[in-house]
N, C-alpha and C positions, 0 to 999 in steps of 0.2 A: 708050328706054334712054339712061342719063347717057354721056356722053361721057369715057373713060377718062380724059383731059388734065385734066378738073376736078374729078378723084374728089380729090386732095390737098389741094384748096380746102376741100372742103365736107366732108371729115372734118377738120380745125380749127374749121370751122366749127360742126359739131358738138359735136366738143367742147365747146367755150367755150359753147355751148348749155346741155349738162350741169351743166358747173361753176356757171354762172349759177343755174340750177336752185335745185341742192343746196345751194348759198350762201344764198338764198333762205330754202327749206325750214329751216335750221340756225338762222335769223335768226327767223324766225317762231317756233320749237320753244324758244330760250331766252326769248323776250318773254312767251311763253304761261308757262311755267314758273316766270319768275323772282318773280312776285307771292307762290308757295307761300314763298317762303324768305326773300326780301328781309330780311323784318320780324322773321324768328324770330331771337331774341337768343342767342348761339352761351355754352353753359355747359360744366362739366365737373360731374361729380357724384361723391359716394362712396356708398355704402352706410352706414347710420348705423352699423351693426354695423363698419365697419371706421375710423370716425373717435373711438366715445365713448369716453369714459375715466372710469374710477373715479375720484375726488376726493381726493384725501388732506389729514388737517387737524392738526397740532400745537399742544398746550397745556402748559405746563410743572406735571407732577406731583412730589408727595411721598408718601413712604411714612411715613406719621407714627408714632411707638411707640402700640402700644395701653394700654401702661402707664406715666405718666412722673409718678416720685412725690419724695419730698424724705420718704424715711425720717426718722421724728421720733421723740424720746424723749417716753415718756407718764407718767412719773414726774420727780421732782426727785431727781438722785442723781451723783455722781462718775465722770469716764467710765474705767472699768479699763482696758479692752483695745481695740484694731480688729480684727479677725478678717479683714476686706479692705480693702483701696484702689481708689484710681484704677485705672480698665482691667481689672481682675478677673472675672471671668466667675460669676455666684452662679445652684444652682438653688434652689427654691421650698424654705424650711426651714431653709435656711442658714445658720449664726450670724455676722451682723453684726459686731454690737457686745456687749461687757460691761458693766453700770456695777456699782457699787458696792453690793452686796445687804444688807451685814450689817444694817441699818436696818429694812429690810422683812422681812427673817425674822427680828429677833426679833420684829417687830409679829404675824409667821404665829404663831408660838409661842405668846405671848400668846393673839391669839384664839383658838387651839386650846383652852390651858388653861382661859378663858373656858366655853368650851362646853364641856368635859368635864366642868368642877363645876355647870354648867349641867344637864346631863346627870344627875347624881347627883342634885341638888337635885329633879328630877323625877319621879325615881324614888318619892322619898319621898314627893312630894306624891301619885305615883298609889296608892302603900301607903296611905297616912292614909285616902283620899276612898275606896278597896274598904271598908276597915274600916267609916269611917261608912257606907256602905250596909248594911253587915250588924247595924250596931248601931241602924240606921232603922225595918231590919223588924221587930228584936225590940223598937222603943220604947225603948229604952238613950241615945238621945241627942237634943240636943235640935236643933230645924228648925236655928236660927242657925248651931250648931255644924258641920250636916251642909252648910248654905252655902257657909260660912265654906273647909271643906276641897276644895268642887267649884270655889269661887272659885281658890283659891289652884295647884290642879292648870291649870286655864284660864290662867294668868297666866304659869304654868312654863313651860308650852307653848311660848305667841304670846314669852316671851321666847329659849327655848333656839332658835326660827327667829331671831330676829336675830341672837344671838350664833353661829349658822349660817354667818349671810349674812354677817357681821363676817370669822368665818375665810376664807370664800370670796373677798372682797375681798382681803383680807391675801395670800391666795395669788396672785392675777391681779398684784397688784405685782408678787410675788416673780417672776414668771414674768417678767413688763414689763423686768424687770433683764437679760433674755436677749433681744437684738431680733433677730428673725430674720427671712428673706426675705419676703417677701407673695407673688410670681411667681418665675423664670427670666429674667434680666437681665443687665445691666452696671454697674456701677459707675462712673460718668461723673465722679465728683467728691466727694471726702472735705471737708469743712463743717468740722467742728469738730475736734478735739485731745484727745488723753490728758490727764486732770489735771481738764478743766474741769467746770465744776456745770451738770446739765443742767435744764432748766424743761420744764414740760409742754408740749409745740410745738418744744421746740427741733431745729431741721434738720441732722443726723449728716452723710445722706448722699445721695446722688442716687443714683436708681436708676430704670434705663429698661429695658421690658422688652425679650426675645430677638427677638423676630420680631415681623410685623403681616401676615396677609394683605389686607389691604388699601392701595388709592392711591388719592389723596385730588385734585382736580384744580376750579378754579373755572373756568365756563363761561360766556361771556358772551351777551348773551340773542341775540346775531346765529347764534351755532354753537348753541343751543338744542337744534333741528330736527336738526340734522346730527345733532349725539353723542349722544340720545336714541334715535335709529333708525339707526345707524351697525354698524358690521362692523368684524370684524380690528383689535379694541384689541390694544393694545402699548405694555407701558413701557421707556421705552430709557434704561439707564443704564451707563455705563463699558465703551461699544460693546459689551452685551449688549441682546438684546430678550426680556421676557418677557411672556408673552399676558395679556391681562386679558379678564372679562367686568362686568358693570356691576352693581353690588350696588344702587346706591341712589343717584335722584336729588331733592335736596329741593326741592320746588314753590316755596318761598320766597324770594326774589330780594333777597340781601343789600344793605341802601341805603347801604353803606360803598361797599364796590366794583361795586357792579349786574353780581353774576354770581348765579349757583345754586351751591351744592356740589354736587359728586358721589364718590360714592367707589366703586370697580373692585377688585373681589377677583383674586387670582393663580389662574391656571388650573392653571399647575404649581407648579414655580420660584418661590419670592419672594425676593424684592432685599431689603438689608439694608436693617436698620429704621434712617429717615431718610437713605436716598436722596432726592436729588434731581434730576429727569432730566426726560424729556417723556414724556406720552401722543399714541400717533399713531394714527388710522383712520382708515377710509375712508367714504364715504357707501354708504346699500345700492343706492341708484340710481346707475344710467348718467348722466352728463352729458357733453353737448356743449360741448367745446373756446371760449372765448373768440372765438379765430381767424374761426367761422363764425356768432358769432352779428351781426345785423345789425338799424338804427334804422326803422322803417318806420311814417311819423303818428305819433311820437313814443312808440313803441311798441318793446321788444326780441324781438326772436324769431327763427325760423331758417327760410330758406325752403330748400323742395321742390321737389320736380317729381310732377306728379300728371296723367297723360296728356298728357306735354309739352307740360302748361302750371303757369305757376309759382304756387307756394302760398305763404302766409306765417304760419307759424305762431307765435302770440304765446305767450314763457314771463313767466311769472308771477314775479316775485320774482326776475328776472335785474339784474344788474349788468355795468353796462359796466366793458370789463375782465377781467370773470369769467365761467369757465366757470360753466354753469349745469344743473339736474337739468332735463330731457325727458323725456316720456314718446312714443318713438316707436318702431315695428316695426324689427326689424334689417334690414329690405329698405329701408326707406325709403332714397329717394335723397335725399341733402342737396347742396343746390346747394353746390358747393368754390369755383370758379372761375366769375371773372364776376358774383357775386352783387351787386354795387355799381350795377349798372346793370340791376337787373331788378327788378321791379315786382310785385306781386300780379296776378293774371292773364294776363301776357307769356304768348304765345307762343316755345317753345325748340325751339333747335338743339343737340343732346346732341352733345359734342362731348369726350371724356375724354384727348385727345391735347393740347389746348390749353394753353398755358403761360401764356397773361396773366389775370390775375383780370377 
């Protein structure tokens, strides 16, 4: 049995036994553990689904008229009247302009009368040529003479058609002398003057028509790909937006300015003819942010986490600078934080609390 007097001892003693111990045991427990972690490179991750972003892209459109003409006079004639001016609103029929008719109607007159004794004269010829048929069968006349009358009915004919076609002419003057709307328009600009003598070409009046559903927009061959397969067109003009979708894009790459045309019909709503404003959409893919994409072997792409370990996924057609289209699962983890100093293959330490990249 210990001797009471040195129980004090030897429970310090003990003590400091324990401690030593457990010291020990703690020291060993982190040497063994710390190889697991040492090496793994500490990241922070998003979910792709909560980093990408729709792309939005601006080109500047026009709404061009689909009718833009320089009403002309198609006669030589005196101009009478204006019927509109400048800034006047005209529907499709509308009387322009007057010129001076008395000249062409009496020409219509004439060839009326033309053809009405034309007319007469025909007549006669087809009386004469019955008779000779009748005077043929009973032998009463002779071949020349029965020629002669089938000749001259033929002749009446082929002319009473020109003297026809003469009145017909004469009339399409007389009408020329009334110039009336072609469409539904405006009057952008009165050309010439009461008084003057007008030539066949001569330019009266401008006229552009009402509306165009159509926006007309040149695309250069880098946005190609985008506006071609793009979403959510929009023309914005005089802080309205009106929806477009894409009527027609021409395969043909103008060598003036190396774009393509394209032209976008209005969905609802169209803007007045010859606005001029922007076309804006979006891409129909997801892209990832600029922010996170990164150089790797002289390569662009965006790394992952893939059983934490890291991955580097190469985009195709990325631009330093620019966000770029990805094709990846909305779970994907995209390395946020940290990504400068990780490598394809690294071992990671997920770490979404961390602040330093």
């Amino acid at each position: 049995m210990l001797n009471p007097s040195l129980n004090p001892i030897s429970s310090r003693a003990l003590t400091n036994y324990f401690s030593a111990c457990s010291l020990f045991l703690l020291l060993t427990s982190t040497v063994i553990a710390a190889p697991e972690t040492v090496n793994n490179k500490k990241v922070s991750t998003a979910n792709y689904a909560d980093i990408k972003v729709k792309v939005s892209h601006t080109l500047g459109g026009v709404v061009p008229a689909a009718q833009n003409s320089a009403i002309s006079a198609q006669i030589s004639a005196i101009i009478n009247t204006f019927h509109v001016d400048t800034g006047h609103t005209v529907n499709k029929g509308d009387l322009l302009v007057s010129l001076d008719c008395r000249e062409n109607k009496l020409r219509l007159q004439q060839a009326a009368a033309n053809y009405k004794a034309e007319k007469v004269q025909l007549a006669l010829a087809v009386t004469q040529f019955n008779q000779a048929k009748k005077l043929s069968k009973q032998g009463n006349i002779s071949k020349e003479i029965y020629n002669q009358r089938e000749a001259e009915e033929n002749r009446l004919k082929a002319t009473l058609e020109n003297k026809k076609a003469a009145q017909s002419l004469s009339q399409i003057n007389v009408d020329r002398c009334q110039i009336k709307a072609p469409y539904d328009g405006y009057i952008t600009q009165r050309i010439a003057s009461i008084g003057e003598l007008t030539q066949r070409g001569t330019a009266l009046l401008h006229l552009v028509s009402k509306t165009n559903n159509l926006v007309e927009v040149k695309i250069n061959n880098r946005l190609f790909n985008n506006f071609s397969q793009g979403k959510n067109f929009q023309f914005v003009f005089n802080k309205q937006s009106y929806p477009l979708q894409i009527e027609t894009i021409l395969p043909v790459l103008d060598t003036t300015t190396r774009s393509h045309t394209a032209r976008l019909s209005f969905i609802n709503d169209a803007a007045v003819t010859g606005s001029v404003g922007k076309v804006q959409w979006q891409d129909a893919k997801s892209s990832i942010p600029s922010d996170y994409i990164v150089s790797r072997n002289d390569k662009l792409g965006v790394l992952i986490v893939k059983n934490n370990i890291a991955k580097f996924i190469e985009i195709q057609n990325a631009h330093e600078g620019q966000s770029a289209i990805v094709t990846l699962d909305d779970n994907t983890q995209v390395i946020t934080k940290g990504r400068f100093s990780v490598s394809e293959g690294d071992a990671l330490l997920i770490n979404n609390i961390i602040n330093n990249k």
